[in-house]
N, C-alpha and C positions, 0 to 999 in steps of 0.2 A: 277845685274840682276839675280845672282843666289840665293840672298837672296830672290829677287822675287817667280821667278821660284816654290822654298820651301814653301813659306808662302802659296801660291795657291795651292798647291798640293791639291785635293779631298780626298783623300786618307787616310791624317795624320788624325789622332787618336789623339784629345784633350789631354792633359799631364792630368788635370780632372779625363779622363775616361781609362786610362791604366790599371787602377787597378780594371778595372770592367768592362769589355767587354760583358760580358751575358745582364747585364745592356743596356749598349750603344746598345745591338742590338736586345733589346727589347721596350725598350722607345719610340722610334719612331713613332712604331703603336701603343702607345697608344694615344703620341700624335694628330697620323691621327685620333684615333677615336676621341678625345675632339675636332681638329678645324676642318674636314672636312667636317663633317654635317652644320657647319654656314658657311662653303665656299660656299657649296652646295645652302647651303640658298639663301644665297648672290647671284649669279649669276642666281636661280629661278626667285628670285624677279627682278632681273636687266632685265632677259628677260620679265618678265608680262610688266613690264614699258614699253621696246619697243614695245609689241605687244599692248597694251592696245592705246599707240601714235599713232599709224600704223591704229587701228581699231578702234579711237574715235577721228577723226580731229578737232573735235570742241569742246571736251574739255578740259579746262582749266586744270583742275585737274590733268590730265596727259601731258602737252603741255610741252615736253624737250626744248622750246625755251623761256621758260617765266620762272619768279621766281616765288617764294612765291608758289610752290606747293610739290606734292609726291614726283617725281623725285630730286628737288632739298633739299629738306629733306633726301633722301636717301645718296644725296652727302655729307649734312652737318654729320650724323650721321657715314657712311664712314671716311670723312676726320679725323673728333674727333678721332673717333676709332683708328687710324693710331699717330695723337698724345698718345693715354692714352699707346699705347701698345710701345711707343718710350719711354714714362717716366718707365714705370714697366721695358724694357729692362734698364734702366738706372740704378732705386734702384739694381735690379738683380746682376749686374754688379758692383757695390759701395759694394754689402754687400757679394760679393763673393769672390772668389779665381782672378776673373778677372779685380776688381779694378784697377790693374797696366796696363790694356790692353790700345793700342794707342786710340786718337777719346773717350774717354768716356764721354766726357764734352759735344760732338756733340749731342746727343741723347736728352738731354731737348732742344737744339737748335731745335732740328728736331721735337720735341713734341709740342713747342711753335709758330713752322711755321703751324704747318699745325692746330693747334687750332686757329690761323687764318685766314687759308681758309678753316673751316669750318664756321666759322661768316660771311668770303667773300661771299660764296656759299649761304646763307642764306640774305646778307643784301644788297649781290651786291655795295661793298664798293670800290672796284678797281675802276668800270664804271666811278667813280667820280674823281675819281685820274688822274691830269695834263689833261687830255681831256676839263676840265672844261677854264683851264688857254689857253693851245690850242686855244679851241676855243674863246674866246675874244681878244688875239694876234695876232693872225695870220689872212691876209683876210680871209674871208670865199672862193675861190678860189684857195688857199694851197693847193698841196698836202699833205703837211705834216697835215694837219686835218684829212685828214686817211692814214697816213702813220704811225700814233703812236696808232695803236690797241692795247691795255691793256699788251698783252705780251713782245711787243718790251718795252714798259716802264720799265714794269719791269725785262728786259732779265739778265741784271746780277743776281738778285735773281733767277730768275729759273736756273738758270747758277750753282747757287751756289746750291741751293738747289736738282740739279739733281748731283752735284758732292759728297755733301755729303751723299744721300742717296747709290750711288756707293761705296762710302769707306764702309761705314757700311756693303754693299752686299758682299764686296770686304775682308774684315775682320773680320764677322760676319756669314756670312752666306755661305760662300765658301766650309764649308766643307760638305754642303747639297746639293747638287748641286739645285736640284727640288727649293729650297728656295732662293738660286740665282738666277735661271730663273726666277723664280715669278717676284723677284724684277725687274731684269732688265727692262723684259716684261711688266712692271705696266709704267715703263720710258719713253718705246718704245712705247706705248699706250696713252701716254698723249701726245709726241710727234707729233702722228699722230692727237691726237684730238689741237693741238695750229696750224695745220696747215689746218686741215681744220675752224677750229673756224675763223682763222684770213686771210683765204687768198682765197679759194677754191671757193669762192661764186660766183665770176665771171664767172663758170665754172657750177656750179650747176642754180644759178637763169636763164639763159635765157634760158635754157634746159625746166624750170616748174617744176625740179626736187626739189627743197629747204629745202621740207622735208624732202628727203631723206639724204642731207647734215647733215641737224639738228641730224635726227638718228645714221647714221655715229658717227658724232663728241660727240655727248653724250655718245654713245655707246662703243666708245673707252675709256671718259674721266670716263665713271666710273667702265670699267672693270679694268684700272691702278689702280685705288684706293682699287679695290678689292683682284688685286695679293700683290699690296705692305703691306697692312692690312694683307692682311692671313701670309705672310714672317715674316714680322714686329712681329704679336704674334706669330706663331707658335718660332720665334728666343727668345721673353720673355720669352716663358714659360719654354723653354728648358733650359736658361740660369740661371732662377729661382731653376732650377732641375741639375745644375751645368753637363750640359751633354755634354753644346758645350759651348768651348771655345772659344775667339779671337782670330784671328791670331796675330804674335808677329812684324811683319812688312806690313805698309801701301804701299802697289805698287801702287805710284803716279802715275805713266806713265800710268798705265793700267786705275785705276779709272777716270782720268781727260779726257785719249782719249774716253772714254765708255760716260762720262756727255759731254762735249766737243762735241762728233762728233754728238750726240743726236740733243742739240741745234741747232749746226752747219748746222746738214743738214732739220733741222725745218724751220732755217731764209733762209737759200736758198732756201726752197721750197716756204715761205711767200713771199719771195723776188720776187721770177721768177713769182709768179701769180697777185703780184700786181701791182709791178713798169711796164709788160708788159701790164695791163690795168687801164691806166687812166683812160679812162671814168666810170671805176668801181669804183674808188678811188675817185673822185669827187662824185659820186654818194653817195656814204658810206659817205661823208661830208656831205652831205645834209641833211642822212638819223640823224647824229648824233643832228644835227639843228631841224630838227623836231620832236625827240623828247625832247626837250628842249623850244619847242612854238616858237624858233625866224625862224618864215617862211622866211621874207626877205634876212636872211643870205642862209636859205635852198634855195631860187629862185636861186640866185646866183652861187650855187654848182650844180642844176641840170643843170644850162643853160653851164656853164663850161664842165659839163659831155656830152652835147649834142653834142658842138662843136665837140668832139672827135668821141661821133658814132649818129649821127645825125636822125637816123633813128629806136633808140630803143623805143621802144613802153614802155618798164616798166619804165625807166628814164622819158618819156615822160608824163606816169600816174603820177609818181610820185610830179613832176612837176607842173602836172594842180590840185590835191590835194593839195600842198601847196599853189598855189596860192589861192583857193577858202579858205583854213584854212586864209590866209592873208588879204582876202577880196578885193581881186584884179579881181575882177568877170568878165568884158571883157575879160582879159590872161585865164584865165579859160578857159574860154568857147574855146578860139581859143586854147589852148592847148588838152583839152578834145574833140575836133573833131581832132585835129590828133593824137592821141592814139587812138580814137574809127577807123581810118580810118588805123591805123598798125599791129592793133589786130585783133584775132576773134569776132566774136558776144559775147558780153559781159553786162550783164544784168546790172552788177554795174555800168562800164561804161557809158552806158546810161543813168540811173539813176543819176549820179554824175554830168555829160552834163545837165541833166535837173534843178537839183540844182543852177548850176553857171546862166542856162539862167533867170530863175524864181529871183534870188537876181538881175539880173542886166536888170531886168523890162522888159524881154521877155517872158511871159506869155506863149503866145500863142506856140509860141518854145520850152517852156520848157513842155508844156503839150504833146507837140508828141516825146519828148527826153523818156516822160515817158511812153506813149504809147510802144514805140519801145524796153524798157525795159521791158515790161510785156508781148510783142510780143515773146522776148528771152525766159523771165521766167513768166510762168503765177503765182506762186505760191512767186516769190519775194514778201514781204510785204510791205518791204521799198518804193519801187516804187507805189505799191497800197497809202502807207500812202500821199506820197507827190503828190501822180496824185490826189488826196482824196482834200488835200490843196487845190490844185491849182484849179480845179472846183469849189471846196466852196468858192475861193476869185471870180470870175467869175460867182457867185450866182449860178451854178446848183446843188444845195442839193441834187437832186437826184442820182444825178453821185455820188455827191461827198461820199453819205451814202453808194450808193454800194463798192466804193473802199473799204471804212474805215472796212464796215463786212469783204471782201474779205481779208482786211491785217490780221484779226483777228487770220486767221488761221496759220500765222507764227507768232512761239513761240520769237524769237527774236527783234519784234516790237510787238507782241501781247500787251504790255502796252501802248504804245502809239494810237494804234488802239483805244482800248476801250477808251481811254480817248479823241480823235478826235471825237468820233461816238458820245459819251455823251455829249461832249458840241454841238456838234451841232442836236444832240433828246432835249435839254434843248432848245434851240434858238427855236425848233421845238413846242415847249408845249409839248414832250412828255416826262415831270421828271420823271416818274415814271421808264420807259426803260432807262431812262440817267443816272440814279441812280443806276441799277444795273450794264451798262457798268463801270462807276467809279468805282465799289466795284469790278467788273474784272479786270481792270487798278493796284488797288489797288493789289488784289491777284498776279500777274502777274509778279508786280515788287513793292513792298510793302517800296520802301529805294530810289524809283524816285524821283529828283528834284521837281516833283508837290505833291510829296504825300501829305504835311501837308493842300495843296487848295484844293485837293479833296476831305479830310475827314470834313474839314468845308463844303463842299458844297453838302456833302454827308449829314450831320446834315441840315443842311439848308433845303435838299430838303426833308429828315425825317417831318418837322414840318410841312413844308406847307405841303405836302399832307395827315399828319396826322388832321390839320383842316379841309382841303377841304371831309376829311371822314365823310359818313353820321352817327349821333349818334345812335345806335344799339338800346339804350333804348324808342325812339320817335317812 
């Protein structure tokens, strides 16, 4: 313990830098001024992210709950950066006075984990891992289909990987203290983001609050990445510059309780939010079933989650949207009137009631399903599209023509409007207007499953009414 005790000391003076104190207590600030400014950076940009998610719901482009965008580029480039600056501490360390230091071999370890969760961040490679095997093993009724959220799979690696970033904190960077905090702080921040990632939802969703979760847990997961990146180089460069030394002895006790109680008190908080709601954990089965297309296993997990809280409206949507993705249009329907009857007034809702009634040959039902959604929202399109449908199967074009312009005005179905309104001005004899709704359909969403039939039919309709043109010269 007293060897401890010593190797920790704040205090101690590098053996390095004995011999140049002016040095050692100059360097510092220079190195504030080389990484503070990209800290600075770093955590600008971290907050535009959140404000930009906060002030633009609907787009993708900043959506912290999706991949393949800004935010998750920011992680990937993050993560990297946290590897490159783990291998330069490593050459630093081989080609210096500190070669002999404990743990040196951990440092490309530590460079080569996290240049994989920067490809993870990027390709969403985890989501795949054992959830896959899970879920073909296990009924669909298992708890354990969501009882093995990405980080319980792999808790010993994080296990491992928070203990060895501690030793490094712990031997590395102990005599900075500021550069210890970081580290730690980046641990203590990921911690908070696996607990809310993995368990807090039950907590957050019925509230209506989810976004605010999402913000949270992004928010945390990538200011960790931004203190252990700034510790991590600022600890390269200095080592580079022979200014800090290692310590000479690893305090395991300290290191493993700091990683140890980290995780520790992560799984007991994942623990206490999940194993206390079942019907959240069932639900989370279902939800991982649909995305994956098998509705049947998904009916199955919702109706399990129902048993437990029988009277939740979001389980209950949830529910009558797989059934209607399953083609089960009856359970729809009766599932979709009790969600719409748990909820507030909800535009989609109805909408989606109207869907299930109109596949399972209730017309007339699902026209006032749609009504009562555009009663909600006059400005829904989706509902104008399908009220649009459903008049045009029931031959009143005229209805059906005002819906189709009315959905026009939401950007969101605006292609499918135009391309509703056109074919039915074509049925009409009026190609000429039908022709330019296509080429709006077209503009609108230019990569639509119909596009390559409307640019023939958009040719087609160039010719005939380029004969039916009177010849200018007669």
């Amino acid at each position: 313990m007293a060897a401890d005790r010593e190797a920790l000391d704040p205090t101690e003076v590098p053996p390095s830098l004995a011999a140049s104190g002016s040095r050692s207590r100059a360097e510092p600030g220079g190195r504030r001024r080389v990484l503070l400014p990209y800290l600075t950076a770093l955590l600008i940009f971290q907050a535009l992210l959140v404000v930009a998610y906060i002030l633009l719901p609907h787009s993708d482009f900043f959506d912290l709950d999706k991949e393949y965008n800004l935010p998750s580029l920011f992680s990937t480039l993050q993560l990297a950066g946290i590897g490159v600056a783990s291998l330069f501490a490593f050459e630093a360390e081989r080609g210096g006075p500190a070669r002999r230091a404990p743990l040196v071999w951990a440092w490309p370890l530590i460079g080569l984990g996290f240049f994989y969760l920067a490809a993870d961040e990027m390709l969403a490679i985890h989501e795949g891992v054992m959830t896959d095997v899970v879920r073909h093993v296990l009924p669909p009724d298992s708890l354990i289909q969501a009882v093995m959220p990405w980080q319980m799979i792999f808790a010993p690696g994080i296990l491992g990987a928070f203990t060895m970033i501690s030793a490094m904190g712990y031997t590395r960077l102990a005599g900075r203290r500021s550069l210890l905090a970081a580290a730690l702080a980046g641990l203590g921040f990921w911690a908070i983001s696996f607990v809310l990632e993995g368990a807090a939802k039950p907590f957050f969703i019925p509230r209506g609050i989810y976004r605010l979760e999402v913000g949270l847990e992004e928010s945390a997961e990538m200011l960790g990445e931004t203190l252990v990146l700034f510790a991590f180089a600022t600890y390269a460069l200095a080592a580079a510059r022979e200014e800090l030394a290692p310590r000479e002895f690893v305090p395991w006790r300290l290191l493993i309780g700091t990683a140890g109680g980290l995780v520790a008190a992560a799984a007991v908080a994942i623990a206490a939010f999940t194993l206390s709601n079942p019907g959240y954990l069932h639900r989370r089965a279902g939800d991982k079933f649909v995305e994956k297309h098998e509705y049947d296993s998904a009916i199955t997990a919702y109706r399990r989650a129902l048993e437990v809280v029988p009277n939740d409206a979001d389980i209950t949507r949830r529910l009558a949207r797989a059934q209607l993705d399953a083609r089960h249009y009856p359970d729809a329907v009766v599932s979709y009137r009790q969600a719409i009857s748990l909820s507030p007034p909800a535009a989609d809702l109805q909408n989606d009631l109207g869907v299930a009634l109109q596949h399972a040959g209730q017309i007339d039902d699902a026209i006032v399903a749609y009504e009562a959604a555009i009663g909600i929202d006059a400005a829904y399109g989706r509902a104008h599209d399908n009220l649009g449908l459903a008049l045009e199967s029931r031959k009143d074009y005229a209805g059906a023509e005002q819906h189709y312009r009315l959905a026009t005005a939401d950007r969101r179905v605006a292609a499918d409007a135009h391309r509703y309104l056109g074919n039915l001005l074509e049925r009409r004899g009026q190609l000429q207007e039908a022709r330019q709704h296509w080429r709006e359909s077209l503009t609108a969403d230019p990569h639509q499953s119909e596009a390559q039939t409307l640019r023939r039919r958009i040719d087609e309709a160039d010719r005939a009414l380029s004969q039916h043109r009177p010849d200018s010269a007669s």
